[in-house]
C-alpha positions in Angstrom: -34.9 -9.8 4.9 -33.2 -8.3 7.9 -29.8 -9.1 6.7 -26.7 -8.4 9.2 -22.8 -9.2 8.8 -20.7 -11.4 10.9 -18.8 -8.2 12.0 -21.5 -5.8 13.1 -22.2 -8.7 15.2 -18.4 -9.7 16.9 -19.2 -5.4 16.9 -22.3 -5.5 19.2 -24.0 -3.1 16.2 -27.0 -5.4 16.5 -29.0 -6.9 18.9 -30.2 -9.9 19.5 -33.1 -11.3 17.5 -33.9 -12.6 14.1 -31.7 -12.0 11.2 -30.6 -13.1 7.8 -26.3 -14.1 7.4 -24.6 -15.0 4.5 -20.9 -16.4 3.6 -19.1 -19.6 3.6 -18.3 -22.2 5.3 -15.3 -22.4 7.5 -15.5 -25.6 9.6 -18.4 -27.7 10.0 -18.7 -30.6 12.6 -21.7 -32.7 13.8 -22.4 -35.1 17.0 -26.0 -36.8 17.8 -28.1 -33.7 19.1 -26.3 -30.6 17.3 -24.5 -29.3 14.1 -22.1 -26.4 14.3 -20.7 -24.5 11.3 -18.3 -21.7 11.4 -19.4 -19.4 9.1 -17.3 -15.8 7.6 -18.8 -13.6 5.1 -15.4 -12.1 4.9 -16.2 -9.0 6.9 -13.9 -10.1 10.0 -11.3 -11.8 11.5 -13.7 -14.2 13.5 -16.6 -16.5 12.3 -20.1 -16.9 13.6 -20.8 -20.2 14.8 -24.1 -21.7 13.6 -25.9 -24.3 15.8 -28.2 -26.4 13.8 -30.6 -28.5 15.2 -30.3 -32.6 13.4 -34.3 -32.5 13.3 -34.1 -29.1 11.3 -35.8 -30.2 7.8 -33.5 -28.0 4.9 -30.6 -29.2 7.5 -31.2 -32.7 6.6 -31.7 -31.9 3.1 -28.5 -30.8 2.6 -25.9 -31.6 5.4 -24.2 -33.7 2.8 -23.3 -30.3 0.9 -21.7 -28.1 4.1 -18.4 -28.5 3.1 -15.4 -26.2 3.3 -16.0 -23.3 1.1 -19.5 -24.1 0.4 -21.4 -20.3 0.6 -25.3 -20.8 2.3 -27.4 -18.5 4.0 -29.2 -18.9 7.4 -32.3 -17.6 8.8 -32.4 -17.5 12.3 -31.8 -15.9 15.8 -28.9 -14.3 17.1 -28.3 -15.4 20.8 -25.9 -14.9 23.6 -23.3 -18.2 23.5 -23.6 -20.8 26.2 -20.3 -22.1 25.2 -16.6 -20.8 25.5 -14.8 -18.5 22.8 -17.2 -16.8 21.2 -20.2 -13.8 22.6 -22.6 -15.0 20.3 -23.8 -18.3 18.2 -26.7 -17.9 15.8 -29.5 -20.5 15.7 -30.5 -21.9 12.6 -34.3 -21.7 11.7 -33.9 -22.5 7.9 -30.8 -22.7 5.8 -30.0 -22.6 2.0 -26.6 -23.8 -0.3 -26.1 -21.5 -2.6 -23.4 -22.9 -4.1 -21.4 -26.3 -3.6 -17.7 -26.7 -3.4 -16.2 -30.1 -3.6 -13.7 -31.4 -0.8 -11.9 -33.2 -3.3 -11.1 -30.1 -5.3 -11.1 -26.9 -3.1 -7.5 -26.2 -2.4 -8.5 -24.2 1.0 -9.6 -27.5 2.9 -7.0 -27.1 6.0 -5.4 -24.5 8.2 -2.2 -22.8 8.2 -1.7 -23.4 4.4 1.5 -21.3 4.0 2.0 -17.7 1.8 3.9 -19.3 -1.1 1.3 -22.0 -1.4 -1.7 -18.9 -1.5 0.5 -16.9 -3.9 -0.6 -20.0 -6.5 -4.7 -19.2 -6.0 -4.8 -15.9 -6.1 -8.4 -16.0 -6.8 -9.2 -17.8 -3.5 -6.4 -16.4 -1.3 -8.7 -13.5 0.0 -10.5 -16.4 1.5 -8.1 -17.0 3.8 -7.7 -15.3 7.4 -4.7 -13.6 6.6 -5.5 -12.0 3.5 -8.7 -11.0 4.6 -7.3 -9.0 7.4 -5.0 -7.8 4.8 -7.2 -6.2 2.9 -9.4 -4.7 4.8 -6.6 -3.0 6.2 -5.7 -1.9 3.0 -9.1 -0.4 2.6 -9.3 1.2 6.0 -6.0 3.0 5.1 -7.1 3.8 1.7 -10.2 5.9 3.4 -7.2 7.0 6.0 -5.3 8.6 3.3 -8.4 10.7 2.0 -9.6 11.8 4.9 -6.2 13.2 6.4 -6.1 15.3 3.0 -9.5 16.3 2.7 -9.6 17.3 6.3 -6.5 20.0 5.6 -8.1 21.3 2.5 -6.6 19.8 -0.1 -7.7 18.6 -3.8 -7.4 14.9 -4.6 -6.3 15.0 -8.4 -6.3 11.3 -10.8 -2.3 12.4 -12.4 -2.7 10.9 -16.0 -1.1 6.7 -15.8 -0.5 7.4 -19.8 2.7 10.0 -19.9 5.2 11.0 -22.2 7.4 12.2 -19.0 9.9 10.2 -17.1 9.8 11.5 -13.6 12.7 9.7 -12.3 14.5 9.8 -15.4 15.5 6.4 -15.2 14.1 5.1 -18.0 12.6 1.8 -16.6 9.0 2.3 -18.1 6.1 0.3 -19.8 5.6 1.7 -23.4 1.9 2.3 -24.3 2.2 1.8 -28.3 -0.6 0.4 -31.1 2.2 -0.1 -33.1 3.1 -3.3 -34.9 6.1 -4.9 -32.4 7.6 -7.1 -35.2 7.4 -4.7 -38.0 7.6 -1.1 -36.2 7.3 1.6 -38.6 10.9 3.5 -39.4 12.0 6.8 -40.4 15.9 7.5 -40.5 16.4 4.6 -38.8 14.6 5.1 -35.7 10.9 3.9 -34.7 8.5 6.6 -36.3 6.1 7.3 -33.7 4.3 9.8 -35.6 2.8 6.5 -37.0 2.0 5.8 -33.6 -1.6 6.5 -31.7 -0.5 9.3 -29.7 1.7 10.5 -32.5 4.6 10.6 -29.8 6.5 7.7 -27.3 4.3 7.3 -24.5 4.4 5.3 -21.0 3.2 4.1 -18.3 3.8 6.3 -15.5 6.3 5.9 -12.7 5.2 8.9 -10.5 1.8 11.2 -10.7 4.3 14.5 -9.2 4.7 15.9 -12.5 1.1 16.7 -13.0 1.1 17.2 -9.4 3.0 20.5 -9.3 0.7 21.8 -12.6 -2.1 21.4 -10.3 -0.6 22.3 -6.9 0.9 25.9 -8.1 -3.1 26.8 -9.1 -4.9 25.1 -6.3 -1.9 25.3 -3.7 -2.4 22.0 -2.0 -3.0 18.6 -3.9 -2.8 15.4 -3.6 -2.6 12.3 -5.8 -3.4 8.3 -5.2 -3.3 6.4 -8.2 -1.0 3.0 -9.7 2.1 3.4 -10.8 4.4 1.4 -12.9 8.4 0.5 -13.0 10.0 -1.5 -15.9 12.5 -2.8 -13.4 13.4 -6.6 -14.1 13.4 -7.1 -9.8 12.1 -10.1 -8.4 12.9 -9.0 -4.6 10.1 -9.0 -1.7 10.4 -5.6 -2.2 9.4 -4.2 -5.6 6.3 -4.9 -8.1 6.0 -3.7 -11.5 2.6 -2.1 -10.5 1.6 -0.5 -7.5 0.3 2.6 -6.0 1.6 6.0 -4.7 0.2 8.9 -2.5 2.0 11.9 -3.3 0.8 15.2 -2.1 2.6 18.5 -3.4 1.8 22.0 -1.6 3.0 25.4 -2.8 4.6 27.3 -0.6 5.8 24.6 1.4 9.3 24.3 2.1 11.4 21.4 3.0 10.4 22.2 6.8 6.9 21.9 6.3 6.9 19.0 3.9 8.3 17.0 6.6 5.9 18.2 9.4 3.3 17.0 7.1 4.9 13.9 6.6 5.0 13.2 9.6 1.6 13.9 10.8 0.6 11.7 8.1 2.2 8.3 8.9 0.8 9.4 12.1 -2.6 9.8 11.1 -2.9 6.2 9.3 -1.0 4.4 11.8 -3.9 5.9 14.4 -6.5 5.4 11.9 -5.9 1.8 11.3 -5.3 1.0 14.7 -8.4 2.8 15.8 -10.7 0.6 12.9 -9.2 -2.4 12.6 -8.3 -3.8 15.7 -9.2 -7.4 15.5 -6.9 -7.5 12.3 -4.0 -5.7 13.9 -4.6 -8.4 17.4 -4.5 -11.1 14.0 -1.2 -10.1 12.6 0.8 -9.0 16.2 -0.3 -12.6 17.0 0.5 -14.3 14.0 2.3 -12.4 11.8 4.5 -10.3 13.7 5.1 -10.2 17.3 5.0 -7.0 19.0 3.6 -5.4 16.1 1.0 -2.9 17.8 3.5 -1.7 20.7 5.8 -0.9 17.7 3.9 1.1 15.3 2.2 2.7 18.1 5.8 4.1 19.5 6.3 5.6 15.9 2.7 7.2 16.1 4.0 8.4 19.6 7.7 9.9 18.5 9.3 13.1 18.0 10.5 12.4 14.3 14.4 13.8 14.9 16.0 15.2 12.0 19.3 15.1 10.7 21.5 16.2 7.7 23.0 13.4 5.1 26.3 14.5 6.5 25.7 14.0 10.2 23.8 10.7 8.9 27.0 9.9 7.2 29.3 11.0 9.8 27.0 8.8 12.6 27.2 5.9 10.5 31.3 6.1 10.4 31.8 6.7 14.1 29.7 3.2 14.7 32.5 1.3 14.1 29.9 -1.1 12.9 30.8 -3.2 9.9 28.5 -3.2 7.0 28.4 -5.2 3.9 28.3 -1.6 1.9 31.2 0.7 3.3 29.9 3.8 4.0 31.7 7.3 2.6 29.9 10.8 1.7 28.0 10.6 -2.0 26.8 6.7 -1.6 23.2 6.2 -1.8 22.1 4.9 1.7 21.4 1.3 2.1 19.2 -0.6 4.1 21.4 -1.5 6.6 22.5 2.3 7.0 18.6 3.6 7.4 18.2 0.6 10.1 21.3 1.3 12.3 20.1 4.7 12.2 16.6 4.2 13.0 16.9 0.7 14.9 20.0 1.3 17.1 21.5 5.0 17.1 17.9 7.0 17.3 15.9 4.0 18.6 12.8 5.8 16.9 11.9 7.7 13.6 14.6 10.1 11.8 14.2 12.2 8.3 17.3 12.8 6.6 17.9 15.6 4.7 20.1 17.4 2.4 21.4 14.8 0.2 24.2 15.0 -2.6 22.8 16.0 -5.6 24.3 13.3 -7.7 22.0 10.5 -6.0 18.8 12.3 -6.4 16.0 13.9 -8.9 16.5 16.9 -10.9 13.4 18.0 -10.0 15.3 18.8 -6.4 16.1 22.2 -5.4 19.4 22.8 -5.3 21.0 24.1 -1.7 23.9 26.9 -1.7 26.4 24.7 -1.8 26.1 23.3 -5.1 26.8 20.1 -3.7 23.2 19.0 -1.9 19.6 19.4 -2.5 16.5 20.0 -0.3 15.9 16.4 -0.4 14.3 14.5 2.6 13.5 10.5 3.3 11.5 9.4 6.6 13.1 6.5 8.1 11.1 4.4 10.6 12.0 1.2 12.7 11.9 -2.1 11.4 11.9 -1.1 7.3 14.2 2.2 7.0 12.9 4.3 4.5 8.8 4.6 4.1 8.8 8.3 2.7 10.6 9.8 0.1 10.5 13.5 -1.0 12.3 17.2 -1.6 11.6 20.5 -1.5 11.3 21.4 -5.9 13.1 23.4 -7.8 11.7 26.7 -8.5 14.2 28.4 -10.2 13.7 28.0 -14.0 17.4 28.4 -14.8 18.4 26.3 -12.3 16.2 23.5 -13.3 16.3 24.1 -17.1 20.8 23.8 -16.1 19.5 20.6 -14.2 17.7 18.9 -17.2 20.4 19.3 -19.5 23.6 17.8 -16.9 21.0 14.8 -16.8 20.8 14.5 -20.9 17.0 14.9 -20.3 15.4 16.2 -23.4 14.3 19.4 -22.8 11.3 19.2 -24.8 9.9 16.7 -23.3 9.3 18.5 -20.4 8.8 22.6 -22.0 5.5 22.4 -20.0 7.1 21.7 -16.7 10.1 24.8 -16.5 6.8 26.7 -18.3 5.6 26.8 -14.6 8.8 28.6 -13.2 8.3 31.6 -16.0 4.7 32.5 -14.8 4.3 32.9 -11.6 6.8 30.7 -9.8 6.3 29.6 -6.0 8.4 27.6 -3.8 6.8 24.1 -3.6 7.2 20.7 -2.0 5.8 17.1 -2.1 6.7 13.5 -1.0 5.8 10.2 -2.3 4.8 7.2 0.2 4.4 3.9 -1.4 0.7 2.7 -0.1 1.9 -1.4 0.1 4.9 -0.5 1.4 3.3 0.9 4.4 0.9 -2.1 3.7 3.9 -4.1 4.5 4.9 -2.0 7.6 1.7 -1.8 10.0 0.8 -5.4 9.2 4.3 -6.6 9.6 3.7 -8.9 6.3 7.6 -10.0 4.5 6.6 -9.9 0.4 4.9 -6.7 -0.9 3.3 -9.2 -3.3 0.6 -10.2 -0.4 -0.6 -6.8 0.2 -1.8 -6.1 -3.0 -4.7 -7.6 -4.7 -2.8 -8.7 -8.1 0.7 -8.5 -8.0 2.1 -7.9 -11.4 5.7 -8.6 -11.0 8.9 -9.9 -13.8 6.8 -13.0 -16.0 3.2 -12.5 -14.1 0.0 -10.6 -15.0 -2.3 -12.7 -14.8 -5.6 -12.0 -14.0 
């Protein structure tokens, strides 16, 4: 069986001749002396239109059964189209149902059904155009993101998702218990997780950069691409309760050289996609977002500037712009500070750097001042921040004083200043949320379409 997909085909990595296809039915329509169906296997944007002849015996044995959704597969010869809007059509010789679905009952019947509708059936959503594209960009950039590492020499590492660590430190994580959630066992009159299975509270994960650094200051450069979980009770476009980071750390990297990699990065994927998945970035600048490919392309093309949290700051007051959060030095930045900068000031990409240490990690180095740390966050057009990251504290008294201003239990984390008394480096990493770039080279709105199950506030299911 010389079996071919539909996009090899739109692909010209086959030529013409007899083959095998596969996949469902997309549209089907019929006049005296021909049958059409469209056909996708999922593999591309565009179907295959196969021409059946009326006279064709398994045709008339089941024409009653090509309806939308129904899956078959076709024997027959791959020919150059006589008709407008597609290269090729395929011409049946012998075709097969493998299995029926009912007009009455499939949901995916029409065109143009909308996002919040799709949201209902996740299990059939991939079917449709949009999420198709979707995900195969997703894959594409998934292979993007290994081979920009593995090309520089670094070690992928799979961080631990059960923890006992809080990298944020803000708390908002899953617990991971066997313990009995009515009738918890108590000691003193707190939960006695000695009683537990790990014999000590344990998580979810918010963040792999823990383990990270472990690994980076013995291998040098690492990265990690794993889920990751927040607790946080958000229902915005925005946020999921799973989802998954890249997070790279590199010994002897300082903040300087975290960004240059950052930025060659976000580079990379943005070519990389571009490059493999054209039809599905021609889909979304067409439907999804105009102007899409010009835009992400200028990025790709763009000196990243860079500026200080101060001059950021000090920009953003000279503007004389009014904004719904007033702007003052120590505020956390806001979306509508990151896009002034990026959208209307810079007209391009910008990292800022150096923010107050109140608003960030402890895991930051701190700068001379005593006010800022080596902190830095890529802000592109369109979304504001995409990248997130610092230069690490090396200093084990520094970061051991750190831990305790933040009432963060120094035991829980003995292991981690254990790495600034033996052989201490400076280091450096960033995180970069993989659906929320997801989000910014396909231009889709709701982080909960670029993601195969979103688990969000009330929904897991699946």
């Amino acid at each position: 069986m010389n079996i071919v997909t539909i996009r090899e085909i739109h692909r010209d990595k086959v030529s013409l001749g007899e083959y095998t296809i596969s996949g469902w039915i997309r549209t089907y329509r019929e006049s005296k002396n021909v049958a059409f169906i469209e056909l996708t296997d999922g593999t591309a944007v565009k179907g295959l239109q196969v021409v059946l002849n009326p006279e064709l015996r398994s045709y008339i044995e089941n024409k009653d059964r090509f309806t939308t959704g129904a899956s078959i597969k076709v024997k027959g010869n791959l020919i150059k189209s006589q008709g407008k809007g597609q290269a090729y059509d395929f011409e049946a010789l012998e075709i097969e149902v493998l299995g029926d679905a009912d007009p009455e009952e499939y949901p995916l019947q029409k065109k143009g059904h909308s996002l919040e509708f799709l949201r209902t059936i996740l299990h059939l959503r991939p079917r449709a155009n949009t999420y198709g594209a979707v995900f195969r960009v997703r894959s594409a950039a998934a292979m993007a993101v290994h081979t920009f590492f593995q090309q520089r020499g670094f070690y992928y590492l799979t961080s631990p998702i059960i923890t006992t660590a809080d990298c944020e430190g803000a708390g908002q994580m899953f617990r991971v218990s066997t313990l009995d959630a009515a009738k918890p066992p108590m000691k003193d009159g707190k939960v006695d997780y000695d009683a537990d299975f790990f014999k000590q509270e344990a998580s979810l994960t918010v963040s792999g950069q823990l383990e990270g650094e472990m690994f980076a200051t013995a291998l040098s450069c690492i990265y990690t691409f794993g889920p990751t979980f927040r607790a946080e009770n958000s229902n915005t476009t925005r946020h999921l309760s799973e989802f998954w980071m890249i997070e790279p750390e590199m010994s002897f990297y300082d903040l300087s050289d975290n960004m240059s990699l950052a930025e060659d990065f976000v580079k990379f994927l943005i070519n990389y996609v571009l490059e493999h998945c054209p039809e599905e970035m021609a889909f979304f600048d067409q439907w999804i977002e105009k102007g899409i490919i010009e835009a992400v392309k200028k990025v790709a093309q763009s000196k990243f500037e860079r500026i200080t949290y101060t001059q950021a700051i000090e920009i953003l007051e000279k503007s004389n712009k009014k904004f719904d959060y007033p702007v003052k030095w120590g505020i956390d930045l806001q979306s509508e500070h990151e896009r002034f900068l990026t959208d209307e000031h810079f007209n391009g990409p910008v990292f800022v750097t150096d923010y107050p240490k109140e608003i960030k990690a402890f895991y930051m180095r701190l700068n001379e001042d005593g006010k800022t740390v080596r902190a830095m966050d890529m802000l592109v057009p369109r979304v504001g921040e995409l990248i997130g990251g610092s230069q690490r504290e090396e200093r084990h008294d520094v970061l051991l004083q750190k831990i305790k201003a933040q009432n963060i239990k120094e035991e829980d984390l003995w292991w981690y200043l254990e790495l600034r008394k033996f052989g201490t480096v400076p280091h450096a990493g960033f995180g970069l949320g993989f659906e929320r770039f997801l989000m910014y080279i396909t231009g889709m709105q709701n982080i909960r379409d670029v993601i195969p199950c979103p688990r969000f506030p009330g929904f897991a299911k699946f």
